[in-house]
N, C-alpha and C positions, 0 to 999 in steps of 0.2 A: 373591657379587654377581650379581644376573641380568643377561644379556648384551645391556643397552639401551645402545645408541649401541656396541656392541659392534664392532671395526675393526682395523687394523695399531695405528694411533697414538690415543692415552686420547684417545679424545671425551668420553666423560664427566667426565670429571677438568676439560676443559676449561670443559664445559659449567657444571660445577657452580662452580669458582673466576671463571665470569663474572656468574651468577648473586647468587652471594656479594657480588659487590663492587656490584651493587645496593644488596640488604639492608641492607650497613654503610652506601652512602651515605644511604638513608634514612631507618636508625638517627639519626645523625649530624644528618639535618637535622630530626629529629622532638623534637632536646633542648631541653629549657624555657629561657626566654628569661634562665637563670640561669648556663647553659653545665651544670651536672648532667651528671653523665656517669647513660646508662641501663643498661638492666642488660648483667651485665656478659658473658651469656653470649647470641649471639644462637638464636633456635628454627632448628634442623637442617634441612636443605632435605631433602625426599622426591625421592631419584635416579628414582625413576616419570617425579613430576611434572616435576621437570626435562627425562626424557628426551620424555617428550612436545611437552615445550611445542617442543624443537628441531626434533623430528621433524613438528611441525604439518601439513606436506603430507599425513603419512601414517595422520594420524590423523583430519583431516579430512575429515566427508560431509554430502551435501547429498541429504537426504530418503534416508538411509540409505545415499546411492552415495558411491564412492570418487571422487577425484579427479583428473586425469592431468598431471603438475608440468610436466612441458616437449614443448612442441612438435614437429611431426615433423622439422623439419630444426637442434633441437636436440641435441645429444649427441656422441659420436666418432666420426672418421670416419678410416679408411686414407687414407694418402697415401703416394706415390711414397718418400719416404724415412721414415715414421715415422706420428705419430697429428697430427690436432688434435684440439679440441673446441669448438662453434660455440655459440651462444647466437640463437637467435631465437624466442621466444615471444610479443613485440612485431611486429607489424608491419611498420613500419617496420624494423627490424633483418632480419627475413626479406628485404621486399626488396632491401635493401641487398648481403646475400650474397648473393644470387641474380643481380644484375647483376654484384656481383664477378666469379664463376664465369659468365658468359654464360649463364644459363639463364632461362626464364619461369620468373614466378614465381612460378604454381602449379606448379613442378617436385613432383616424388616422391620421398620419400627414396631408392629405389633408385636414380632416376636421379642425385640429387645424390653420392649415395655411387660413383657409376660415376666423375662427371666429377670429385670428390678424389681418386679412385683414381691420378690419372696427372699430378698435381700437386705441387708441394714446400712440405712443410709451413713450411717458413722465408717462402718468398715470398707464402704465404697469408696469413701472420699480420699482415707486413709489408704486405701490400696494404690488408688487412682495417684496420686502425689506419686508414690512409691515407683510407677511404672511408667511416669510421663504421661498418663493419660488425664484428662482433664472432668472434673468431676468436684460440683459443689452440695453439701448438703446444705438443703434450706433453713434457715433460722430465724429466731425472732431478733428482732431491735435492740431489746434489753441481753441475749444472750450473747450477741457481737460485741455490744460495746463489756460486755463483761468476760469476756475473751481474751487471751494473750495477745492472739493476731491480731484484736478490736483494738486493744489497747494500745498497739503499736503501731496502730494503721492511723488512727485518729491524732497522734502524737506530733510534735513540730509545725513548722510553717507547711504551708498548700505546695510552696516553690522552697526547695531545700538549693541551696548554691554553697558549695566549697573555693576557697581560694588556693590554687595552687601556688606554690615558689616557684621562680626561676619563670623561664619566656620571653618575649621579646611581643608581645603583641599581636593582634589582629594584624593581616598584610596588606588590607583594602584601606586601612588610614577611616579617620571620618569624612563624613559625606552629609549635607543639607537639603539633600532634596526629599519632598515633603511624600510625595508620590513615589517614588523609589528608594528608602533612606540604605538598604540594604544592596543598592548598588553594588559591585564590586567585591561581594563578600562569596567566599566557594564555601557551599557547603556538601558533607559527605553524608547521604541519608542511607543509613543500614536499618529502616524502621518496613513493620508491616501491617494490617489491619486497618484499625483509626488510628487511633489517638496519632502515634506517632508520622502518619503522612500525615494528619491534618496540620502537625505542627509545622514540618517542612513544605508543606503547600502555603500552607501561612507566609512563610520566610521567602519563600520563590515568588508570593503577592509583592510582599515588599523591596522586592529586587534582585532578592540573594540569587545565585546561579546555583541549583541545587540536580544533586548529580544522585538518583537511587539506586543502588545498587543492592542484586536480589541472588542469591544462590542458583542454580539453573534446576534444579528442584526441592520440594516443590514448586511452581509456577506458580504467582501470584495470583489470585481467585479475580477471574478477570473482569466484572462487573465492580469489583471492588477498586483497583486500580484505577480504570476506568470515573469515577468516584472521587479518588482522593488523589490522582498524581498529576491534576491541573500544576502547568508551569513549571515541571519539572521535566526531567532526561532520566534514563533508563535503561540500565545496564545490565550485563550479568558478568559475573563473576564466583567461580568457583573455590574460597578460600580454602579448602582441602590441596589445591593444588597449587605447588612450588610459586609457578609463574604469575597466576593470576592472585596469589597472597602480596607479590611483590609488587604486582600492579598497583592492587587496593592501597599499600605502604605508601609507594610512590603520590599516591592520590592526597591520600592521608595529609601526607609531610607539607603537602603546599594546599592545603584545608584553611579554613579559618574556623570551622564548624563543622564536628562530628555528633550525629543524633540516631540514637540508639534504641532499639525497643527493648535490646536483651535485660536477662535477669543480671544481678551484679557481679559481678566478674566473671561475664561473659564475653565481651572484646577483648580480652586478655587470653581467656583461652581460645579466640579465634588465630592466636599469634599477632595479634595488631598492636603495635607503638604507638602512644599518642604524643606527639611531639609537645613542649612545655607550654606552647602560646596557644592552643587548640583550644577552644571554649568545647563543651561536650555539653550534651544535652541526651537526658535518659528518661526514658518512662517506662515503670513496671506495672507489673498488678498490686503486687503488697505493700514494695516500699522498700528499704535498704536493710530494717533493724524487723526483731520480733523472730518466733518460729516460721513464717508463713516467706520469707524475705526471698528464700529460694523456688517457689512456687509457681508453677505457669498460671495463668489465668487471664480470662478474658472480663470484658463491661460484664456483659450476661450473668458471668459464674461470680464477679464481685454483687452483683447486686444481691443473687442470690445469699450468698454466706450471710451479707452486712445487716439483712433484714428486709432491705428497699421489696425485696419480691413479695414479700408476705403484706408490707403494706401497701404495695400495689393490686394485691389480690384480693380477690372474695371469700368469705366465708372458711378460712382455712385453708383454700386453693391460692397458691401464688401463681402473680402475675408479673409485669415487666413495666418499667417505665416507656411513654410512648417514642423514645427514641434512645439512640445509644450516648447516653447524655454524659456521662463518666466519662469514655473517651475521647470524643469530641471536646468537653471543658478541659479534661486533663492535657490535649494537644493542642490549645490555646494558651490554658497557663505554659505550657513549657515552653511555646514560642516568644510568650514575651518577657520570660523568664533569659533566654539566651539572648534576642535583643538587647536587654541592661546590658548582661555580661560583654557582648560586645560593644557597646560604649561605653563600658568599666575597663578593658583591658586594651581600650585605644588611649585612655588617659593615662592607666600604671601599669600598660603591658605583662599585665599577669592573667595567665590561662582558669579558666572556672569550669567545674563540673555543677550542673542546672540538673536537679532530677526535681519528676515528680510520680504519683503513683497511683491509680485508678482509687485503689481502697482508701486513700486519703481525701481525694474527691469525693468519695464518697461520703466519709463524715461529715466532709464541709455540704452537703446537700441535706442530710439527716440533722443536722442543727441549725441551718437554716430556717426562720420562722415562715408562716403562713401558708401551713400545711391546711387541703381543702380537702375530709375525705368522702365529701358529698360532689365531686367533682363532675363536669361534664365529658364529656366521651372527647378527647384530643381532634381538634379539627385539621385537618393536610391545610396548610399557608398555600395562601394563594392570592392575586392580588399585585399589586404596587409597592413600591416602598415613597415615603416620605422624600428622597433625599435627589432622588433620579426618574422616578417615574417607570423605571425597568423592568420592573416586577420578581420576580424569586428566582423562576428559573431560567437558565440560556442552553440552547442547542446547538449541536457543531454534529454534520454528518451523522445527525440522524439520535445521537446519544442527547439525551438532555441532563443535565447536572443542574446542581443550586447553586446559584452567584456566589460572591464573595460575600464574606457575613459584615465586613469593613464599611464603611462609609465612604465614598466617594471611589471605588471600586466594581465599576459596571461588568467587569469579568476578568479572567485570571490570564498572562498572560498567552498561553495557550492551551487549547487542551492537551490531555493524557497523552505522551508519546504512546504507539503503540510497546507492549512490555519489553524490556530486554531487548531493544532494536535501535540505542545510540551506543557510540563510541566510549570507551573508558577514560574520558578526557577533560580538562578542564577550558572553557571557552577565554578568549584573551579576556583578562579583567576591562569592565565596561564593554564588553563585546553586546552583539546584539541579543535579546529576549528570545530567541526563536530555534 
């Protein structure tokens, strides 16, 4: 096996059994309106193209250049008893830590690396929750899972789904086509980062007509988009304000799919209804239940808390898995988590809430067997795949991205609109992909 996503703990094992449970979901919702089971073997997922698609940061260039995934007062930092690991690639998050720690904030990573330096990572972390800024202390394995937030994270199914009462159903009906099964279906994506566009990019692979809609700032980290919003459209919308809240509503009401990145009971305070038949679809950091449930966080800063970075690391120094694997798996499970739901609520037209949540991916990769910690250095995929001959990545005007990680999926149906530049609109159902 070549050593892609190559690590202490089976990234690839993971990557590819998250992958997998796409495929069957869309197996599943592509069977004839007879129930016919299809065939009985599904086509083998190319470990390339999988490993690419996780690795997308790193495979991603713009006019031939590489990309630079996180920010400069992003990353691990010394502190007085131990490590954290911060997250600000956002703006607003940057200055959030920056006031945290008293410093301007255009500070310099060296300077901010001084002023961790003689600070205690427990009361950083705890501050950092406190003021919205994002900040994980590093931990061990055994200390997570012996944890509140461990305990709660690791708890339940990978895909949690509730059934709502009341609804009338999906509005797209079922649909058989094996290559599009998602035909026909509107979905409303208020997600950002990974996980949750990769899961909506997923759903626009399969057909769905998926509509992203983004606050007008901040502005979506535009290498990232770029990234993750193949096949989709691209909106903005201010729900602060009256008109554009009612637009979103309006959007809403004639959805069949609403997918969410917030933390829980966040679309609620955005002022937004979900009408009774809406499938929803959520991914957080921590998960719904435990102290941690209200918590920002990113792949980065869960790995950090859960353990993964210390056994990624050397010698007491943590390190990082070779791709952002948490969210990537966690926006797969979630996609083919809301595919059932919408071929559950086409047969008993009841609405479902489908969440899933970084730090539960998490455990499910930390129990996972066939941990190597004499591992070789992660190799960048490159190559062919089995299936097509197409190889990992495809280019459009100069940006090159990773294929689709699917089978029989030579590319998505278009790229990246540019951000924030379609209509607030829904296309005629079965209208065209473009």
């Amino acid at each position: 096996m070549e050593p892609w996503l190559a690590a202490h703990l089976p990234v690839l094992d993971l990557a590819l059994d998250a992958v997998r449970s796409v495929q069957r979901a869309a197996a599943r919702a592509a069977r004839p309106a007879d129930g016919a089971a299809g065939p009985a073997d599904l086509a083998p997922l190319d470990p390339a193209r999988v490993a690419a698609g996780f690795a997308s940061d790193r495979v991603l260039t713009l006019d031939g250049q590489p990309v630079s995934g996180f920010a400069p007062l992003s990353g691990f930092f010394r502190t007085a008893d131990g490590w954290v690991r911060t997250h600000a690639n956002y703006p607003h998050h940057r200055s959030r830590l920056t006031d945290l720690v008293a410093l301007p904030d255009d500070v310099g990573r060296d300077a901010f690396a001084e002023r961790l330096a003689g600070l205690a990572a427990h009361d950083l972390e705890g501050q950092a929750a406190r003021v919205g800024a994002i900040v994980a202390r590093v931990r061990t394995e055994q200390e997570w899972r012996e944890s509140a937030p461990g305990l709660a994270a690791a708890s339940g199914p990978l895909v949690r789904v509730h059934v709502r009462d009341g609804g009338n159903g999906a509005g797209a009906g079922a649909v058989a086509d094996s290559a599009a099964p998602l035909a026909g279906f509107r979905v409303l994506d208020l997600t950002r980062v990974i996980a949750g566009p990769v899961a909506t990019r997923t759903l626009a692979l399969l057909g769905a007509d998926v509509l992203r809609v983004d606050p007008p700032d901040p502005a979506e980290i535009g290498w990232q988009h770029l990234d993750s919003g193949q096949g989709k459209r691209s909106t903005v919308l201010d729900l602060r304000d009256d008109r554009d809240l009612r637009t979103a509503q309006d959007l809403l009401d004639s959805a069949d799919v609403l997918v969410t990145g917030y933390r829980p009971g966040a679309v609620e305070g955005l002022g937004l209804r979900v009408p009774p038949g809406v499938v929803t679809g959520r991914v957080s950091a921590w998960g719904d239940e435990g102290p941690w449930a209200g918590r920002r966080g990113f792949d980065s800063i869960v790995q950090a808390a859960s353990g993964i970075a210390l056994l990624e690391g050397r010698d007491g120094t943590p390190g990082a898995l070779p791709a952002q694997a948490l969210d990537h798996a966690s926006g797969y499970l979630l996609a083919a988590g809301v595919v059932d739901a919408l071929v559950l609520a086409d047969h008993d037209g009841l609405g479902r809430d489908v969440s899933v949540s970084l730090a539960r991916t998490a455990a499910w990769l930390l129990d996972l067997p066939g941990r190597d910690p004499l591992h070789p250095a992660a190799a960048a995929p490159s190559g062919s795949g089995p299936d097509d001959g197409a190889g990992v990545t495809v280019t459009h005007a100069g940006v090159t991205t990773a294929r689709p990680v699917l089978p029989g999926y030579d590319d998505y149906p278009h790229p990246a609109h540019a951000w924030g530049t379609d209509a607030p609109g829904w296309r005629t159902r079965g209208g065209p992909g473009t």
